[in-house]
C-alpha positions in Angstrom: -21.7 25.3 -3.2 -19.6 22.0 -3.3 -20.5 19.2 -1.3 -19.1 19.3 2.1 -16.7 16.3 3.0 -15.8 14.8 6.1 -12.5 16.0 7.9 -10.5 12.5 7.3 -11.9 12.2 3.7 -10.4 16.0 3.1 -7.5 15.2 4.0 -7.0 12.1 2.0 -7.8 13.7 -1.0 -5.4 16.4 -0.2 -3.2 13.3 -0.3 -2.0 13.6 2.6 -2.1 9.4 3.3 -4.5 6.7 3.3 -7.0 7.1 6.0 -5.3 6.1 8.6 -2.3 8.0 8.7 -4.8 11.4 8.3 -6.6 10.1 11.1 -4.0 10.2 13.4 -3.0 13.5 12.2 -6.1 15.0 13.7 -5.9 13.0 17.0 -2.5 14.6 17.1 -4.2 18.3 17.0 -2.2 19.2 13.8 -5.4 19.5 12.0 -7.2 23.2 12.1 -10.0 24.6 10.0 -10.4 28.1 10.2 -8.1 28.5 12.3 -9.6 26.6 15.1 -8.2 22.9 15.8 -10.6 19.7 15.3 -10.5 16.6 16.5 -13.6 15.2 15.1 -13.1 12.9 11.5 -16.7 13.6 11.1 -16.6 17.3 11.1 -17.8 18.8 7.3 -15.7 20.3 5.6 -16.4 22.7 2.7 -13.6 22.7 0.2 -14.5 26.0 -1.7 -15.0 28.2 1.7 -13.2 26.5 4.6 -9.5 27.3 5.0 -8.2 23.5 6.4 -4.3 23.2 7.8 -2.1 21.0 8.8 0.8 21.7 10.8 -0.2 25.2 10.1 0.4 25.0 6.1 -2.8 25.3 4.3 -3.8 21.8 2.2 -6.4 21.8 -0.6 -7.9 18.8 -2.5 -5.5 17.9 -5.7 -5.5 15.8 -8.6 -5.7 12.1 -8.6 -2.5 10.4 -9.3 -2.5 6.9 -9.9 1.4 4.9 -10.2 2.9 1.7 -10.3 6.6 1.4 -9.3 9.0 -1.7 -9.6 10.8 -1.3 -6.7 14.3 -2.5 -6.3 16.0 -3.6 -3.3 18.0 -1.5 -0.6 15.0 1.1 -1.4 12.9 1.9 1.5 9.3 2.3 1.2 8.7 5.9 2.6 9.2 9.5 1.4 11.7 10.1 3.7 14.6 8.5 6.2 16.5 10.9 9.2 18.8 8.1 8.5 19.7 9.6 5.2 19.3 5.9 3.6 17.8 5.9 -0.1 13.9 6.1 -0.3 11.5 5.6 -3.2 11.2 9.4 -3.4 15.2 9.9 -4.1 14.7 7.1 -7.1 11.3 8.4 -8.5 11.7 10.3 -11.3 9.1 12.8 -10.8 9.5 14.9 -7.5 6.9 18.2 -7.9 3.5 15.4 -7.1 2.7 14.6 -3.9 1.8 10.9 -3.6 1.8 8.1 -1.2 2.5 4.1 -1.4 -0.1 1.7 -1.0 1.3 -0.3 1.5 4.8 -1.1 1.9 7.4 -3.6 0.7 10.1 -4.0 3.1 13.8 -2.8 2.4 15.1 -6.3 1.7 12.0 -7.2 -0.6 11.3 -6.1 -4.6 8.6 -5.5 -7.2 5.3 -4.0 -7.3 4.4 -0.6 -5.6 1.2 1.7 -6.3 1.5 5.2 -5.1 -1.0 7.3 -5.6 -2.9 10.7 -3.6 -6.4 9.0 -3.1 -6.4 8.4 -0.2 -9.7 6.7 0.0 -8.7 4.3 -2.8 -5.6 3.6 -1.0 -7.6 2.5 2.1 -9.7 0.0 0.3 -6.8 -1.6 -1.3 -5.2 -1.9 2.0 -8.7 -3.0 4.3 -9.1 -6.9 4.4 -12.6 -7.0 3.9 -12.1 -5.5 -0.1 -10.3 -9.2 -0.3 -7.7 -7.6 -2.6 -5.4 -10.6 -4.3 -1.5 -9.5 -3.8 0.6 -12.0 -5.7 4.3 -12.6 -4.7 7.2 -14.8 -5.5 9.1 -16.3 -2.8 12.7 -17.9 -2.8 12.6 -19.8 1.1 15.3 -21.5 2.9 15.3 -25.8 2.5 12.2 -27.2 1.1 8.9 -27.0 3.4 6.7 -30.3 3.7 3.1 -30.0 2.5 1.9 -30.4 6.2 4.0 -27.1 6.5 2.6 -25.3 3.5 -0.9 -26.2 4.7 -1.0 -24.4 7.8 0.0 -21.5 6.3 -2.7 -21.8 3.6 -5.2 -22.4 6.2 -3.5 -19.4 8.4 -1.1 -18.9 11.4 -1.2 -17.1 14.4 1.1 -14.0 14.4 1.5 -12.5 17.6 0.0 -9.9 18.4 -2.3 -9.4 15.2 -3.7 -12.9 15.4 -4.4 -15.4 12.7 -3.9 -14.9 9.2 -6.0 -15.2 6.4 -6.2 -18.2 4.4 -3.8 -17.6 1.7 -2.6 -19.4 -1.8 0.4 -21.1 -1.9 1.7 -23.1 -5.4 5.2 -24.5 -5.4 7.2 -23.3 -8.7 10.1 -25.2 -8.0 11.7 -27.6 -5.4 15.7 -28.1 -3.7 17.5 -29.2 -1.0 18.7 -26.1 -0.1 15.8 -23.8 -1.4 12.2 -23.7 -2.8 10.7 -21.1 -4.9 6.5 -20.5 -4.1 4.1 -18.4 -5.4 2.2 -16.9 -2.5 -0.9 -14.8 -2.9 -2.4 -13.1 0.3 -5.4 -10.8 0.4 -4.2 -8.7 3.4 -0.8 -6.9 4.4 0.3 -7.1 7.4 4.1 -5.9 8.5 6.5 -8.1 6.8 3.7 -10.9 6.8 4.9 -13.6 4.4 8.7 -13.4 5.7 7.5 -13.8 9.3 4.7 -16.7 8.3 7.5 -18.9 6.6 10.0 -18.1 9.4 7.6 -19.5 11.9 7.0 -22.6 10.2 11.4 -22.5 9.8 11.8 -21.4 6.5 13.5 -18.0 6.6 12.9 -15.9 3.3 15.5 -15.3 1.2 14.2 -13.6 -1.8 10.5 -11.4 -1.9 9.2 -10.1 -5.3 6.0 -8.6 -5.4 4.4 -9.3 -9.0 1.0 -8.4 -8.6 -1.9 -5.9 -6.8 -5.3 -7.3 -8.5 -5.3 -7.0 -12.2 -1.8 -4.7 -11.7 1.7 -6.5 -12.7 5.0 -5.7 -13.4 4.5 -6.8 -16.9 6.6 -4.6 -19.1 8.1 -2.2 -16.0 11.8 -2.7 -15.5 13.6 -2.5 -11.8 13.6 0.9 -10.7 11.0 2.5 -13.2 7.7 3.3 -13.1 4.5 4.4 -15.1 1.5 6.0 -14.4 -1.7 3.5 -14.4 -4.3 3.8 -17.4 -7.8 4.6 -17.1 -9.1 1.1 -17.3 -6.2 0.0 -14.8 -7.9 2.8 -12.1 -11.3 1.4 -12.9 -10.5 -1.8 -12.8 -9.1 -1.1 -9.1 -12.0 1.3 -8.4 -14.3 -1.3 -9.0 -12.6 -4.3 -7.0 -13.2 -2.2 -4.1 -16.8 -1.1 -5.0 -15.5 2.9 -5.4 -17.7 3.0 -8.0 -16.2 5.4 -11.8 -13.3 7.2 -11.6 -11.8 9.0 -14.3 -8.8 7.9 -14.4 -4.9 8.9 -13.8 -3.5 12.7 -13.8 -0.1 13.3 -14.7 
């Protein structure tokens, strides 16, 4: 018999999102197993016996995908718009594996996306407490004073989340009219670098994301993408304290 798993972990390794976003599915009484609706996360689940649903399609447990995308501009971060505007799914190349992004990089912003389907991966790169280093270059309007630059390293309020971690912030070059940083933060909240600099007066112009941990864009052209290596999943397995994996599935 296989080991029984607990509702929310199912789901996520059905790929259905990080854990989170399966979370709220169940609170929404979309989940079912067996026919009979849960609301519990805790509720075992066992994967060869159980019959689990979800908006009443069945979902089963599928093979870990692990992907980096360089994200371009005008591209929004979702697998889906009503709005009909381009999404990462209409510019990925492959379209018959269901995966997820990691977090999100706002339309306007560039660079380094993981998607995958593990979902409990996925949470631990996204949770605060794993301290995961993201690594960004940022283009801001006029140049900010160090006094400036220091409050944001030490961290600012944001309403309504609260303060921000401290973050990292070297200056790569210096103008009147604009300074280019490199800003490395090990949290993500919505759109959190462009509204840090535009509370200190320094409105973003230009956001590339260059690095998740030991992940960069290194060889990975705009709009492409390739699937992560073994040592590149263990690498991120262990940052997190996931423990082995066995690497990525195509």
């Amino acid at each position: 018999m296989a080991e029984k798993l607990r509702l929310n972990r199912f789901l996520a390794e059905c790929g259905l999102g990080a854990r989170r976003k399966v979370e709220r599915l169940i609170d929404e009484g979309r989940v079912a197993v067996n026919g009979i609706v849960v609301k519990e996360y805790g509720y075992r689940v066992d994967p060869e016996v159980d019959i689990v649903t979800v908006d009443g399609k069945v979902v089963e447990i599928q093979p870990k995908v692990y992907m980096v995308f360089n994200k371009p501009k005008n591209v929004l971060t979702t697998m889906r718009d009503e709005r009909g505007r381009t999404t990462i799914y209409d510019v990925l190349p492959i379209k018959d594996v269901r995966v997820f992004p990691v977090g999100r990089l706002d339309r306007a912003s560039r660079g380094l996306l993981l998607l995958t389907n593990d979902g409990e991966l996925a949470y631990r790169l996204l949770h605060p407490k794993y301290h995961v280093p993201k690594r960004y270059i940022v283009t801001v309007e006029g140049a900010p004073s160090e006094e400036k630059l220091n409050k944001l390293r030490r961290g600012i309020y944001l309403y309504p989340e609260g303060k921000t971690l401290p973050c990292e912030i070297r200056v790569i070059d210096k103008k009147k009219w604009h300074t280019k940083l490199e800003v490395i933060l090990k949290e993500g909240r919505k759109r959190q670098i462009r509204r840090m600099f535009k509370k200190i007066g320094h409105p973003v112009k230009d956001l590339v994301r260059v690095a998740v941990g030991p992940i960069t864009l290194k060889g990975l052209p705009e709009g492409h993408f390739r699937y992560l290596t073994e040592e590149e999943v263990e690498l991120l397995k262990r940052m997190v304290k996931l423990g082995s994996g066995k690497g990525s599935e195509k």
